[in-house]
C-alpha positions as CSV (number, residue, x, y, z in Angstrom):
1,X,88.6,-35.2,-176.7
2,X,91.0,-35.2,-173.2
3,X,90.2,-38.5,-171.3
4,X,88.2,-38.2,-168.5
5,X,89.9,-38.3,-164.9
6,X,89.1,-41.4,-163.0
7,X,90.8,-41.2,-160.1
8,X,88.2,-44.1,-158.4
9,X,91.8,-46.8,-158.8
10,X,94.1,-44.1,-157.4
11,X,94.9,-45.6,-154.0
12,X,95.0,-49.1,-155.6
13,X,97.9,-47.9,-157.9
14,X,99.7,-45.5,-154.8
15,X,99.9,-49.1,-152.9
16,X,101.4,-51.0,-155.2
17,X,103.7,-48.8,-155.8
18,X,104.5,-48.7,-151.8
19,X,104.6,-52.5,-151.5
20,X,106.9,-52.3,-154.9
21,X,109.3,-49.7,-152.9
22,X,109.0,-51.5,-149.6
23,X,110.4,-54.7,-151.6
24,X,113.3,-52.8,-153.4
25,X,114.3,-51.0,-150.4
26,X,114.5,-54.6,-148.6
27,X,116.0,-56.1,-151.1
28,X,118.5,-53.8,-151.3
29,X,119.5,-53.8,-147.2
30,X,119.5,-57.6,-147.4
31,X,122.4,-56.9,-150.7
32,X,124.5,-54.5,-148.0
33,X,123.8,-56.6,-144.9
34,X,125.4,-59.7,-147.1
35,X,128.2,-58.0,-149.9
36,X,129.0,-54.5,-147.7
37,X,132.2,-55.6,-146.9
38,X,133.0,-56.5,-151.2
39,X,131.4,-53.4,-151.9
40,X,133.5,-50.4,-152.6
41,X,132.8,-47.2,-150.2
42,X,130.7,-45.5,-153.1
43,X,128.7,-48.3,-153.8
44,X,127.6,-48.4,-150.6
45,X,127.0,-45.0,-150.3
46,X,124.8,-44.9,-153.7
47,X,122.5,-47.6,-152.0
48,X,122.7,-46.1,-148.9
49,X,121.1,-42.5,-150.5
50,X,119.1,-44.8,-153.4
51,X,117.4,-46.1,-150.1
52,X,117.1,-42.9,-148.1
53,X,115.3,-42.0,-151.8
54,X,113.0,-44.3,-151.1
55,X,111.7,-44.3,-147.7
56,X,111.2,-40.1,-149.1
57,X,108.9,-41.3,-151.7
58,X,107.2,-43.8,-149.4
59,X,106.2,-40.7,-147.4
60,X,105.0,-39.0,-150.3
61,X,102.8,-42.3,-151.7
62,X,101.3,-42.3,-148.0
63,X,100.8,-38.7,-147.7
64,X,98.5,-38.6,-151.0
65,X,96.9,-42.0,-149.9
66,X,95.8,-40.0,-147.0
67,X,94.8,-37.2,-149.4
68,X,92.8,-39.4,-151.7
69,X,91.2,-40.9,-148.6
70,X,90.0,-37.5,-147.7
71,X,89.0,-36.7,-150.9
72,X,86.3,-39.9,-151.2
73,X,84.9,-38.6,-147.6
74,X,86.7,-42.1,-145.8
């Protein structure tokens, strides 16, 4: 028998996944901010886009926070 969908921890999960990428993605500008100029120019480009990646899916986790939230009538 398929499992059930609970989808009562979904936003829990959506923002700890946003504070996760929020971290990474500040992590990672601290790294440039400090090491840009030993880094080579594709190295810097890779976190550049790896970044630009990331503030994509932090749309996304919102957008579906906001669709969750409409879903349990908040």
């Amino acid at each position: 028998m398929a499992k059930q969908d609970n989808r009562a921890d979904n936003v829990e999960h959506l923002q700890k996944n946003i504070d996760y990428t929020i971290s990474s993605l500040e992590e990672a500008e601290e790294y440039l901010d400090e090491h840009a100029s030993e880094l080579s120019p594709e190295d810097r480009e890779r976190i550049m886009a790896k970044n630009e990646r990331r503030r994509d899916s932090l749309d996304a986790f919102r957008s579906e926070i906001r669709d969750e939230a409409k879903d349990r009538g908040q």
